[in-house]
C-alpha positions in Angstrom: 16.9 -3.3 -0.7 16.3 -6.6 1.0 12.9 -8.4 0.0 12.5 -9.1 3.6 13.2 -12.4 6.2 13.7 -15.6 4.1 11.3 -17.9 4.0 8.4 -15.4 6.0 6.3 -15.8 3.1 3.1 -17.5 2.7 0.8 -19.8 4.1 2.5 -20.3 7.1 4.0 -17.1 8.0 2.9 -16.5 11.6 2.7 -12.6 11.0 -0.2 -11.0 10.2 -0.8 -7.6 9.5 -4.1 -5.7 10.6 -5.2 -2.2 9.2 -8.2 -0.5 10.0 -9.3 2.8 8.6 -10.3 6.1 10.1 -14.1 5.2 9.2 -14.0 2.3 11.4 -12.2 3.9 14.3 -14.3 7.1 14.8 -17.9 7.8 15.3 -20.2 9.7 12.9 -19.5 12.8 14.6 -16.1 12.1 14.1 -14.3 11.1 17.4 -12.0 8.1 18.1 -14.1 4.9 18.8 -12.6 3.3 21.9 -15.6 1.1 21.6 -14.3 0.0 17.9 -10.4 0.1 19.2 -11.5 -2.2 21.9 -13.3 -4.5 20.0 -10.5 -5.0 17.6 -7.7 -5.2 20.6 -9.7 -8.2 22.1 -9.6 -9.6 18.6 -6.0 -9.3 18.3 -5.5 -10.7 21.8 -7.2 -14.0 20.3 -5.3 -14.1 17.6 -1.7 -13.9 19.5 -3.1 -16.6 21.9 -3.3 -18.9 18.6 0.2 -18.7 18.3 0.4 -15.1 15.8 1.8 -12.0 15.3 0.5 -9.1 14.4 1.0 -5.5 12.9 -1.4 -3.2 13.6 -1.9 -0.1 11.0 -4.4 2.5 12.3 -5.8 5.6 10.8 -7.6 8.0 12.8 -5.0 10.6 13.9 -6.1 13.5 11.8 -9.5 12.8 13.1 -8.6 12.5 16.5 -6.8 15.7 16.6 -9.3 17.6 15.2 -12.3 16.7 17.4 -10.0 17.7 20.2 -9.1 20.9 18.6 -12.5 21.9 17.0 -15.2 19.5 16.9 -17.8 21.7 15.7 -15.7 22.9 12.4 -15.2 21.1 8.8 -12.0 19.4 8.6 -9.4 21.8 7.1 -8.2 20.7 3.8 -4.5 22.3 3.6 -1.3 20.0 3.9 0.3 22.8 6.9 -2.8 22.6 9.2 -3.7 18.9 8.7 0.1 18.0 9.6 -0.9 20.2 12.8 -3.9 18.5 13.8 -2.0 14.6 13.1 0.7 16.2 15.5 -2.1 16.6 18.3 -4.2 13.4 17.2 -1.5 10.8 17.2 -0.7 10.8 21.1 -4.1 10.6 21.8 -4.8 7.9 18.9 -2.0 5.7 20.3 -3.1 6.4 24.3 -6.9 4.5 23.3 -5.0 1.7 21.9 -2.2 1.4 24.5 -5.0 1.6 27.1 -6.9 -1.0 24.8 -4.2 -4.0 24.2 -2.8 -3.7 27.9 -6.6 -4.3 29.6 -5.7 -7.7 27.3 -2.2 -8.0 28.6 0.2 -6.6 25.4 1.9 -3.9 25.3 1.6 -0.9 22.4 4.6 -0.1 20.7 4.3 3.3 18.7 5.9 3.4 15.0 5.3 6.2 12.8 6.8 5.9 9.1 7.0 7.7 5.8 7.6 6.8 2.3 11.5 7.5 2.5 11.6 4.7 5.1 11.1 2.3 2.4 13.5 3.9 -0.4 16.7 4.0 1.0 17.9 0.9 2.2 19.7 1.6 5.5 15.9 3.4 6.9 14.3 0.2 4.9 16.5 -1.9 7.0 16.6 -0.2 10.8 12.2 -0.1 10.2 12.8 -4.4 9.4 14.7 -4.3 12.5 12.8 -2.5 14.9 9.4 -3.9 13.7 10.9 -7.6 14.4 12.5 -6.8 17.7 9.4 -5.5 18.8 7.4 -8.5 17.6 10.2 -10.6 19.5 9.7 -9.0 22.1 5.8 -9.7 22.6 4.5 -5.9 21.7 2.1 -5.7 19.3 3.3 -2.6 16.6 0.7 0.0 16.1 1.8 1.7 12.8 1.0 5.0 11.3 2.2 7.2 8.3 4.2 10.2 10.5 1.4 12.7 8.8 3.1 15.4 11.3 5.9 15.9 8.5 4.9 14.0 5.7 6.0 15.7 2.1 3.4 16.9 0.2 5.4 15.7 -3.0 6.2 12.3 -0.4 3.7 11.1 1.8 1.7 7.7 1.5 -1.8 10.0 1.0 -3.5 6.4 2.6 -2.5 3.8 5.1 -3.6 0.5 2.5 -0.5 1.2 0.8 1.6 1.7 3.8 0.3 -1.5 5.7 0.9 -3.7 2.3 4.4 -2.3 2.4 4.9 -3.0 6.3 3.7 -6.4 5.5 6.4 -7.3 2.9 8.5 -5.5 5.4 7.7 -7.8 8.3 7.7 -11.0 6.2 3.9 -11.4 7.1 1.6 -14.3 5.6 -1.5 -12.3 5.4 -2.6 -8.9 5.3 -6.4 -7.7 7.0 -8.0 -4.5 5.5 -10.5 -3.8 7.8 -13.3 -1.1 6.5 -16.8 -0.6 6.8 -18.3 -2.9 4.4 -18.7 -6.4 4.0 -15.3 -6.4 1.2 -15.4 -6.1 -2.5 -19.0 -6.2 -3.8 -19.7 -6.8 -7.1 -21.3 -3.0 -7.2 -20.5 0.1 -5.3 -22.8 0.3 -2.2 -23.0 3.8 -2.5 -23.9 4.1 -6.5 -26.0 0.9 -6.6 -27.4 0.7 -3.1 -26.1 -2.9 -3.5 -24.3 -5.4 -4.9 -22.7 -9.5 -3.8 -19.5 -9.9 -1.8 -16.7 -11.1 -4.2 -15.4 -13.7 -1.8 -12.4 -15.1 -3.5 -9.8 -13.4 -6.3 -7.1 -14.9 -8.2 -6.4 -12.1 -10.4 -6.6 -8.5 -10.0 -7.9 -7.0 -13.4 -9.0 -4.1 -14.8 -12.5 -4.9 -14.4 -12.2 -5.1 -10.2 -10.4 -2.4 -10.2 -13.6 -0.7 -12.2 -16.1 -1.5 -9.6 -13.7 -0.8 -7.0 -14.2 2.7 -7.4 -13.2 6.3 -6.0 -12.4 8.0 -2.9 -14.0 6.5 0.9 -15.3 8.1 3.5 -14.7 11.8 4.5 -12.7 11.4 7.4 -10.9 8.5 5.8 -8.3 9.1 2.8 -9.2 5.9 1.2 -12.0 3.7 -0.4 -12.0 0.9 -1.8 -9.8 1.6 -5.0 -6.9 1.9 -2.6 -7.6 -1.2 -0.4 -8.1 -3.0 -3.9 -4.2 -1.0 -4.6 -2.7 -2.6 -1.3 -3.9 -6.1 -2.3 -2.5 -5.7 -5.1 0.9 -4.9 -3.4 0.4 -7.9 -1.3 -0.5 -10.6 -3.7 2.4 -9.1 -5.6 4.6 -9.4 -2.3 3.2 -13.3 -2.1 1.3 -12.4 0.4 -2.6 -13.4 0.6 -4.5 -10.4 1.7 -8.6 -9.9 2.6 -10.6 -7.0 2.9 -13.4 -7.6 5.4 -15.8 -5.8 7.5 -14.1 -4.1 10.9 -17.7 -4.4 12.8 -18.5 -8.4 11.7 -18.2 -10.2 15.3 -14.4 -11.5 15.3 -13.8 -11.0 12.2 -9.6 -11.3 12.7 -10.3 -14.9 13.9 -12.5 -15.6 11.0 -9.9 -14.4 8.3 -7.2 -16.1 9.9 -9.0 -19.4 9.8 -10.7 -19.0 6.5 -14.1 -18.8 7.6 -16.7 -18.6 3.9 -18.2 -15.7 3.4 -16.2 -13.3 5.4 -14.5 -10.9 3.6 -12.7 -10.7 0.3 -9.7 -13.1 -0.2 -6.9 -12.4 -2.8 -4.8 -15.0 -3.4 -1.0 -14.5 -3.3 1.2 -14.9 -6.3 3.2 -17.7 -6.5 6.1 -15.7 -8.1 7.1 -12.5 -5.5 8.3 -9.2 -6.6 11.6 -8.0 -4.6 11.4 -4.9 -2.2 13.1 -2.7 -4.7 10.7 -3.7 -7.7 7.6 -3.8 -5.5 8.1 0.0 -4.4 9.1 0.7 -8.1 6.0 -0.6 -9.2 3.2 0.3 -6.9 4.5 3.0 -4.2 5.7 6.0 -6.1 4.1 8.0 -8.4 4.6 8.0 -12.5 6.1 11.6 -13.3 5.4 10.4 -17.2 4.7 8.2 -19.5 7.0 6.4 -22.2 5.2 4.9 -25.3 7.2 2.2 -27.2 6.8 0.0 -30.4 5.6 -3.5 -30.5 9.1 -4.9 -30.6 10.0 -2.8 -27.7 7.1 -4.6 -26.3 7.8 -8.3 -26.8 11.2 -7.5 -25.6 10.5 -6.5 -22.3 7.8 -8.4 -21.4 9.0 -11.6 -23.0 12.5 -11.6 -22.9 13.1 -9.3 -19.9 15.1 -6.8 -21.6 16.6 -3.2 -20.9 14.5 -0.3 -22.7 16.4 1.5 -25.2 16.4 5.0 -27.7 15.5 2.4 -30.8 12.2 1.4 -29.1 10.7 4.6 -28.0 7.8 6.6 -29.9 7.0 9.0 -27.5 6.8 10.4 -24.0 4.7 12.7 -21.7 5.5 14.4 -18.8 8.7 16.1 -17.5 10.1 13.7 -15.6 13.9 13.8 -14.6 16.5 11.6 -14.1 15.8 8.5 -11.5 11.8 9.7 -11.8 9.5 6.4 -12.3 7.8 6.4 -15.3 5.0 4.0 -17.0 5.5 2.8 -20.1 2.2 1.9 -22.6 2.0 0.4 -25.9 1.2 1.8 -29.2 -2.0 1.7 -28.4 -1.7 3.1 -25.2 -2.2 0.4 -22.5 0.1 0.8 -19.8 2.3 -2.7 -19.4 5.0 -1.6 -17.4 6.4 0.9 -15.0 10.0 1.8 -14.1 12.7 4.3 -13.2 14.1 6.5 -16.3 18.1 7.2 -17.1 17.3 10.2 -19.5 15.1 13.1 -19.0 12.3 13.7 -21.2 13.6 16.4 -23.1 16.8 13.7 -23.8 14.2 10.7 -24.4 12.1 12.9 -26.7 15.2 14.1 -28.8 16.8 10.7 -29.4 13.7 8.1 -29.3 13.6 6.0 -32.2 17.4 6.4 -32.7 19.9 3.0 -32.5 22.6 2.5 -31.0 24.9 3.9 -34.0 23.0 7.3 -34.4 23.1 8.7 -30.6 26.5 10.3 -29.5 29.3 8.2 -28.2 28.5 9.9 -24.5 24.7 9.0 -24.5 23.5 5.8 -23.1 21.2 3.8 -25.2 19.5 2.2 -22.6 16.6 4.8 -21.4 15.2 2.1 -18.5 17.5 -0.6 -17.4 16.0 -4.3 -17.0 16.8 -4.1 -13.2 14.7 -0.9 -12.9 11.9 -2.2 -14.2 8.8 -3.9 -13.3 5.8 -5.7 -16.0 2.6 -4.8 -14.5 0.5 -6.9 -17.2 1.6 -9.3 -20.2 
């Protein structure tokens, strides 16, 4: 997989991506928001008359379709009926902001994706290519995860993590996460009624990730944890990325330009993970968990080695062949996270054993260098 246009990284990448969640786009009874879509189209009409492009990543289908369908009802809950409702939703989503960006001018193009689109590398590549035609062509891309047949087992479950992607897909300098609150506080609004906005981070540590916290809204799918997931993604893609608040008076123009006090800021990585490693390391799910020795360690955090049989202690879960797995430390920190050449029943039979001791048909090498990505050191 291609880690995206040469030289779109950084500073001054003209592409911007913009995501703004299904709290920010419907009211408290739960409709769409044309007031909020409109706001935000006027705000990305600035920005392109500055010279940008942008990505749009919306939420609010789900929502949408259900008002429509039974506004009176609690949202259903099961994968079959939600995939429903996103199936009536979408075409009415993308109708408020089609209506929105053309009383500005632009013109709405309609791109629905799903995980699978960034695996395999021909769907990585024709998304690439129809995302940058588009942009070529003076639309403005309004993304969305295609909920309407989404894989349980598949599916991106948020849109944070789908607009980081689409902005390492696009080549884009800076990623917007647009929510309801002011950005990362140093306490969870809704546990300590307040908390100070973390404007700047260079690092993203356990400890943010702590006061990050759980699950959003109800109508949204997210929260904090997962916009504090897609920065990570970004700054990991060289990429600079801000949360900020969707309501702050125009708050796209502020991020782009810097403005203090407006939003979160992560800075970008100077080093940038390829397309492959990136999705390896932060868009599919660990199936198990690989403990290795301290030697093990060293090896493939300072010498960027292959794991083998000699260095394993132990494993949990059942994962298969190809299945990513995380790999901890004696003590149990996870440091690592890659895609397995054994399954666990053959890992758990042979770990500890060199070279000499497996049989001649058995691989020693249980996660090759190439497959895997060093989370922490």
């Amino acid at each position: 997989m291609s880690s995206g246009p040469a030289g779109a990284h950084g500073p001054t990448a003209r592409t911007l991506v913009v995501k703004i969640g299904s709290s920010s786009v419907t009211t408290a009874s739960g409709r769409v928001d044309t007031g909020a879509i409109d706001k935000l189209a006027a705000e990305v009409a600035a920005v392109r008359s500055g010279g940008k492009r942008v990505v749009v990543v919306t939420s609010g289908a789900i929502a949408a379709g259900w008002t429509s369908l039974a506004p009176d009802q609690p949202r259903p809950s099961d994968l079959a009926t939600l995939q429903a409702v996103a199936a009536v939703g979408q075409h009415r989503l993308m109708r408020v902001w089609s209506d929105a960006l053309e009383r500005h001018g632009l013109s709405a193009g309609q791109v629905l994706l799903a995980p699978l689109d960034f695996v395999h590398r021909s769907q990585y590549l024709h998304a690439r290519q129809t995302l940058g035609r588009l942009l070529d062509l003076g639309v403005v891309p309004v993304v969305n995860e295609n909920d309407a047949v989404a894989d349980e087992e598949i599916r991106f479950g948020d849109n944070d993590r789908l607009a980081a992607l689409v902005a390492h897909l696009v080549g884009a300098g800076l990623l917007v996460l647009l929510t309801d609150t002011a950005g990362l506080l140093t306490e969870d609004p809704r546990r300590a009624g307040g908390g100070s906005l973390i404007e700047e981070v260079v690092e993203i540590d356990h400890e943010l990730e702590r006061i990050a916290g759980g699950a959003g809204s109800s109508v949204g799918s997210g929260g904090m944890a997962s916009k504090l997931a897609a920065a990570k993604i970004a700054v990991w893609s060289g990429i600079e990325a801000v949360i900020a608040d969707a309501s702050h008076p125009g708050v796209l123009a502020a991020v782009v330009g810097s403005t203090p006090g407006v939003g979160t800021r992560f800075r970008a990585r100077g080093r940038q993970l390829p397309a492959r490693k990136l999705w390896i390391a932060f868009a599919i799910g660990a199936s198990g968990t690989i403990v290795v020795d301290e030697g093990a360690r060293q090896a493939l955090v300072e010498r960027g080695r292959s794991l083998l049989l000699a260095g394993v202690v132990s494993t949990r879960g059942d994962f298969g062949v190809d299945d990513a797995v995380e790999i901890a430390d004696p003590d149990g920190a996870v440091f690592a996270k890659g895609l397995v050449r054994h399954p666990a029943a053959v890992v758990t039979q042979w770990a500890g054993r060199r070279s000499e001791e497996l049989p001649e048909d058995l691989s020693t090498e249980v996660v090759h260098r190439d497959d895997l990505v060093v989370l922490d050191t």
